[in-house]
Structures are given as structure tokens and as C-alpha cells.
ZATIRO-878462 format. One record per residue (C-alpha): residue number from 1; residue in one letter; x, y, z. Coordinates in steps of 0.02 Angstrom, whole numbers. Example, Ala and Ser with C-alpha at 12.3 -4.5 7.8 and 13.67 -1.06 7.14 Angstrom:
residues 2
  palo  kolvo       x       y       z
     1      A     615    -225     390
     2      S     684     -53     357
This chain:
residues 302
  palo  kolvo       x       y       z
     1      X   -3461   -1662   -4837
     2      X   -3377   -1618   -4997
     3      X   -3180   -1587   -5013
     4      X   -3211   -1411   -5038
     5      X   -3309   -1391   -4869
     6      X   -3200   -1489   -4778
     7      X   -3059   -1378   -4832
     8      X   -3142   -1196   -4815
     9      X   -3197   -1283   -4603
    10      X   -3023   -1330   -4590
    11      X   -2939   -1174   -4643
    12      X   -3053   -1080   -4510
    13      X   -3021   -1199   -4369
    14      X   -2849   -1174   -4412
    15      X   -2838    -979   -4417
    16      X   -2931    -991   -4247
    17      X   -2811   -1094   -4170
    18      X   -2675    -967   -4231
    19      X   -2790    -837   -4156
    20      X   -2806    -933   -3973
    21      X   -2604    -941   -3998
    22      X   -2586    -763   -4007
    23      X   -2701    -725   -3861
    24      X   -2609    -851   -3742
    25      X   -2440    -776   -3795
    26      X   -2512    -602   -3787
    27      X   -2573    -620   -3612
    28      X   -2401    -722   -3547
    29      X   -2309    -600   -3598
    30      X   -2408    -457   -3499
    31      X   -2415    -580   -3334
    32      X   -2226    -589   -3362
    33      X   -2206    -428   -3380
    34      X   -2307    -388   -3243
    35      X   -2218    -514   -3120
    36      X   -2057    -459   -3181
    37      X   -2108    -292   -3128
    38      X   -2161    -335   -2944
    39      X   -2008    -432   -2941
    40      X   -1890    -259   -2980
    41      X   -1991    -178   -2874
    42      X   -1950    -279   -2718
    43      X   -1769    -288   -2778
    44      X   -1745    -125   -2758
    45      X   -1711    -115   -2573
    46      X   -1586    -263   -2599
    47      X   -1502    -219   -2750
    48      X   -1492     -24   -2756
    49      X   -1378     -38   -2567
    50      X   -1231    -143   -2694
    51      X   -1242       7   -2835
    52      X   -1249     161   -2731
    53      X   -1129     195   -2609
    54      X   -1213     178   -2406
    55      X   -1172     363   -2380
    56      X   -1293     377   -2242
    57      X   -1207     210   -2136
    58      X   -1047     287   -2180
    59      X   -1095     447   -2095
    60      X   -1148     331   -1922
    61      X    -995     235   -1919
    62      X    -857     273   -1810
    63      X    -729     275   -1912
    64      X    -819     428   -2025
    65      X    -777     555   -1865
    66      X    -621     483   -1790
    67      X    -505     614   -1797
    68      X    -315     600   -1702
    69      X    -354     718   -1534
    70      X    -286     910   -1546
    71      X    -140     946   -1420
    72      X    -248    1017   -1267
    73      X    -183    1165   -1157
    74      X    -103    1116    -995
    75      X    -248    1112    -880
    76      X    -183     937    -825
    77      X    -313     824    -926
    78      X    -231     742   -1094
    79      X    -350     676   -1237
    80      X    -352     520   -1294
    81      X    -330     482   -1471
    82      X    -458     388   -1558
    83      X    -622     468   -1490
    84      X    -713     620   -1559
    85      X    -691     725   -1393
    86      X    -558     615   -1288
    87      X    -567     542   -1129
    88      X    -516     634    -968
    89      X    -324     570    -906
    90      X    -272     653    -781
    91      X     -79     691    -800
    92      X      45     675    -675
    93      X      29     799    -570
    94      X     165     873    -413
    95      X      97     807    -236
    96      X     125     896     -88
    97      X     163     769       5
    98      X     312     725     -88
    99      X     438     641       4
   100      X     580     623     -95
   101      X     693     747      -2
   102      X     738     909      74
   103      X     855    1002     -70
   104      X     803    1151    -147
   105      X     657    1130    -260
   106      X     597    1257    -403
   107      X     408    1237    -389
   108      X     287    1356    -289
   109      X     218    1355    -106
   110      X      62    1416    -158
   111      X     -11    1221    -167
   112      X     -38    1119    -311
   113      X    -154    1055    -424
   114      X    -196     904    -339
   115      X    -196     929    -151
   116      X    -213     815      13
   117      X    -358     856     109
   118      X    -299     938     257
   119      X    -422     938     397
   120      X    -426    1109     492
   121      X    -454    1037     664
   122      X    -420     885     759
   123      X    -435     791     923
   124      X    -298     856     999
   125      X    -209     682    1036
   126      X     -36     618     948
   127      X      46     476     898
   128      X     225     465     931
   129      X     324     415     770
   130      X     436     252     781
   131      X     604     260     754
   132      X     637     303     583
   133      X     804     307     551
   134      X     978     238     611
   135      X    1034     407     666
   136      X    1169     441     786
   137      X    1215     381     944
   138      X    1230     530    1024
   139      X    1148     708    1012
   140      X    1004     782    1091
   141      X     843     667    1073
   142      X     709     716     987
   143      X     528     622     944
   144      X     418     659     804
   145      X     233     674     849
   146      X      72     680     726
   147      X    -110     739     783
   148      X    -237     597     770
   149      X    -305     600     581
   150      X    -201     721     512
   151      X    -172     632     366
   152      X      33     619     390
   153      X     109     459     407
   154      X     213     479     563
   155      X     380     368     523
   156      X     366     477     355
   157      X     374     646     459
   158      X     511     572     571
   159      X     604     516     390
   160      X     603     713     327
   161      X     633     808     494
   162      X     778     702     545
   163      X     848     715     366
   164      X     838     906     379
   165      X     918     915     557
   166      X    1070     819     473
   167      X    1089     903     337
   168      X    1244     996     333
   169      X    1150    1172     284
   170      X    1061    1158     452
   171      X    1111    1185     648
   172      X    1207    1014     614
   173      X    1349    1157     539
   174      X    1362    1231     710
   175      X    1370    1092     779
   176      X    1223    1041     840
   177      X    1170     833     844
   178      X    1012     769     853
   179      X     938     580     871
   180      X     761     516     857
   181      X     706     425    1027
   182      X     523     387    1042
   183      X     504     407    1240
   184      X     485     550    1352
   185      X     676     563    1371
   186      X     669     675    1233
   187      X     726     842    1255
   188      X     625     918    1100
   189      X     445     871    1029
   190      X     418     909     853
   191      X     218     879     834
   192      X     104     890     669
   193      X     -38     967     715
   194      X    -208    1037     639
   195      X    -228    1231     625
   196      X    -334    1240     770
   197      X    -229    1155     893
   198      X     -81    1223     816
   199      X    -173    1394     891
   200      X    -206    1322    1041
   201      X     -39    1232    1070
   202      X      63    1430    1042
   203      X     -87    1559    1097
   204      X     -91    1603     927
   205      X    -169    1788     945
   206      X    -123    1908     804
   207      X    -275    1900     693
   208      X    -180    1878     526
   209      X     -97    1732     618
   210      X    -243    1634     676
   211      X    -236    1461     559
   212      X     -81    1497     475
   213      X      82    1492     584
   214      X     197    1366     687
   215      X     308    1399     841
   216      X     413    1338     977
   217      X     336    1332    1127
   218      X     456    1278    1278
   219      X     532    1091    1211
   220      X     391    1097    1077
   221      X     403    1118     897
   222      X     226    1142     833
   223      X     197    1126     643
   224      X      36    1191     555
   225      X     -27    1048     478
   226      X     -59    1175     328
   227      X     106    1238     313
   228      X     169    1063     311
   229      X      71    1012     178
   230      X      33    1164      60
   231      X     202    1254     123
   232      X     189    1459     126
   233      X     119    1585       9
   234      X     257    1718       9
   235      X     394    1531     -21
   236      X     470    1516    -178
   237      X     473    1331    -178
   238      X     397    1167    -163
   239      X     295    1124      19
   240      X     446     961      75
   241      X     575    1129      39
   242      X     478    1239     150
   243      X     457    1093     283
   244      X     673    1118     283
   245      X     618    1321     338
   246      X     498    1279     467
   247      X     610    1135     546
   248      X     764    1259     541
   249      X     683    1422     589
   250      X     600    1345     749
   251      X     765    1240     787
   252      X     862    1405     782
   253      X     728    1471     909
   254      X     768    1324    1036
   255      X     950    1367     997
   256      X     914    1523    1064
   257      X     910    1631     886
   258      X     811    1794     879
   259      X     704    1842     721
   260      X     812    1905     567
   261      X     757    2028     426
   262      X     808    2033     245
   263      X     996    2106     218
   264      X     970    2174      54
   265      X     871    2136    -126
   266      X     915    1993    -205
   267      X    1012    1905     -55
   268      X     941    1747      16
   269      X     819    1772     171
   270      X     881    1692     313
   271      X     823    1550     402
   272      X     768    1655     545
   273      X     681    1778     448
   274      X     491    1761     456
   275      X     461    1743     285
   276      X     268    1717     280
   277      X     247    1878     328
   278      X     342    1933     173
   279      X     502    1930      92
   280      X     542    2118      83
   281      X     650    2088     -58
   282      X     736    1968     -18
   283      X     723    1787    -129
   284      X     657    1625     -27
   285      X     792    1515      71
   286      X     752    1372     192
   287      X     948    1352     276
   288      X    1040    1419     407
   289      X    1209    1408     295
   290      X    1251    1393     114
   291      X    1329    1256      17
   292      X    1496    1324      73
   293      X    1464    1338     245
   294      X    1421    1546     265
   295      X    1309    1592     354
   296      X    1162    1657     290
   297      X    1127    1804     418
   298      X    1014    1979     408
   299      X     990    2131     534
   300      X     918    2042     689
   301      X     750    2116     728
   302      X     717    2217     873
């Protein structure tokens, strides 16, 4: 083959090389192209999250609808800060069977918001109270009783109904003593018992009377379980304030006291006024005797 052949073969062999060159580049560069566009494509899901902001797990997380809990009315539930809606607390509300003592209290007789269940009838038995306090040695004896499941702890009625015979705005100012004896020496009963056998126990007739009254019945001082507990309608004050009325009016009965009406508007009703059948003026009062030792007295009632 001459020089000029070998040449002019060479020179083609060589510009098809170049052309097989091209090609392969050509078609990398499309595969990479292509690959790098499958690869963005299933990127997306993990990269787009870091360059947008996650509005949508923003808007499920609780700390996108926590808002501090708006001051509620006073229906005796409080909110608690931190939730959308707040949780139920109940506040502290008055109990009626407060125990703390027998001085003149500002709340209402009319119940409260959380009351003890107060069955309406009972067995008819009693259990004598134990002795509750270190009264006096002397004075006429007296024993606390409480009707079978009536709810009342009986050395806790003993507590308040000796505390309100001592009390220097009761009979104690004239003059008369009592101590606590648990026997049947006692010369006066004071027994907690259920509206029904409250009824029973005074032949409770009147038919707006029927579930709602005590009375003294010979030695016996019976207490409606209901008054005790939820104290009176018509009372301007808490139920352990209108336990001092029922203890004093009934007392003032054995003492041999007749029924009192209201001396004028304004003035206290007295003791021996029967102030659940209304107050005819008058404002609610649970003693005999003021702070000063008067007598708090009204026309007696035929």
C-alpha cells in the first residue's frame, strides 16, 4: 500500500474514532442527565421539607393552639392553663356540714353548691353519741342521739350542740347548765333524725310541715335531718348557724318559752320566733341574747 493510501485510510479511521467519541459522550451525558433527573425527583420529598417551612405539622402541634385559659365565670369549675378548652377543677366550695363553729356566719340557708346526701327516711334506730367534750360537772344531762345512716357523725353533733348550749348568747345567759352524759340518766334527748321519722317522732300534721320541721316532744329534741344539714330557706345564714336556732328555739321550749313574733322591721327575730315560716320583716337571728347580754324578745304569740 502506497504512503498516500495509507494516509487517506488513516485519516478516516481517525475521524471515525472522533465520531465513536462524540457518540459515547453524547449519550453519557443524556444517561447522566437522565439519572440526575430521577435522582431530583426522589429528592424532592427529602429536600423540599428543609426549604419550605412544615406549615401543615406546625398547624398539628400542640404548641400552634395553646393559648393561656380565659378567666371563667364563677360556676365553681376553674380552667387549667395550658390546654385548648381546660380541664374541669372543681373549686373550693362551702360544705354544709361545716363544723368549724356556731358564730354568726354570712352565707345562705338555702344549701350549697356541693351538698351531703341527705337520706329522707331511715330505720328509726339511734346511736347515742360518746362523750364529746369535757363539759361541766354539773347541769342538767343531756345525750346526743343520731338515726342509723343519717350521714352525721355523732361525737361531731354532740361537739356543735354542746358548744351552742354554752355559749353565752344561749339559755347558758339565764342561767341554765347543761352536761353531755351518754346514759338514760339524761334529762333531755337531742336526736338527728330523717324527715320521716322526724314526722313520726312530733305527729307532724300541718301539710306545709310534713318533711320540713323539728320539735320538742316531752324530754326530746328532734332535729330534721334536713334542717341540720341544708339549714332553712327563709335563714339568712350558713346551715352550722341555723343548727345554733334550732338547738336554742327548742331548748327555750323545754324551758318553758312560748312562740315569739317579729317586734318590728329591721330588728333581729328572736330565737323563739318560728322563722321558717317567714321572717315578717324581721332580719335572721339564731340567739336568745345579744353580744351584750339583751334579750332579744318579740310580741309572744297567742
Amino acid at each position: 500500500m502506497s504512503e498516500q493510501r495509507r494516509a487517506v485510510t488513516g485519516s478516516r479511521r481517525l475521524s471515525a474514532l472522533r465520531r465513536r467519541r462524540r457518540r459515547r459522550t453524547r449519550i453519557g451525558a443524556i444517561g447522566a442527565t437522565v439519572c440526575l433527573a430521577a435522582l431530583g425527583t426522589a429528592a424532592v420529598p427529602i429536600l423540599l421539607p428543609r426549604l419550605l417551612p412544615d406549615t401543615a405539622s406546625q398547624a398539628r402541634s400542640p404548641e400552634a393552639v395553646l393559648t393561656p385559659a380565659a378567666p371563667s365565670p364563677d360556676t365553681g369549675v376553674s380552667q387549667t392553663p395550658g390546654t385548648a378548652t381546660g380541664s374541669p377543677r372543681p373549686s373550693k366550695s362551702p360544705d354544709a356540714r361545716n363544723t368549724s363553729g356556731t358564730g354568726p356566719g354570712t352565707g345562705t340557708g338555702k344549701g350549697s353548691a356541693s351538698q351531703p346526701a341527705i337520706p329522707s327516711s331511715g330505720p328509726g334506730t339511734f346511736e347515742t353519741a360518746a362523750l364529746a367534750t369535757t363539759g361541766p360537772a354539773s347541769g342538767t344531762p343531756f345525750r346526743v342521739q343520731v338515726e342509723t345512716g343519717a350521714g352525721v357523725d355523732p361525737v361531731d353533733a354532740a361537739r356543735q350542740i354542746a358548744a351552742i348550749l354554752d355559749d353565752q348568747r344561749g339559755w347558758r345567759r339565764a342561767g341554765a347548765r347543761f352536761r353531755q352524759v351518754t346514759g338514760p340518766e339524761a334529762e333531755l334527748t337531742f336526736r338527728v333524725a330523717t324527715a320521716t321519722t322526724t314526722d313520726q317522732l312530733c305527729d307532724v300534721r300541718q301539710a306545709d310541715h310534713i318533711g320540713e320541721v323539728n320539735c320538742r316532744t316531752g324530754a326530746d329534741v328532734v332535729i330534721n335531718l334536713k334542717r341540720w344539714q341544708l339549714g332553712s330557706p327563709e335563714f339568712d345564714g350558713p346551715p352550722v348557724e341555723y343548727r345554733a336556732l334550732i338547738v336554742n328555739h327548742e331548748v327555750g321550749h323545754w324551758l318553758g318559752r312560748g312562740h315569739e313574733t317579729c317586734p318590728g322591721p329591721g330588728r333581729p327575730a328572736p330565737a323563739m320566733m318560728q322563722q321558717i315560716d317567714g321572717l315578717k320583716g324581721c332580719v335572721s337571728n339564731a340567739w336568745p341574747y345579744d353580744t351584750r347580754g339583751r334579750y332579744l324578745s318579740g310580741p309572744a304569740v297567742p
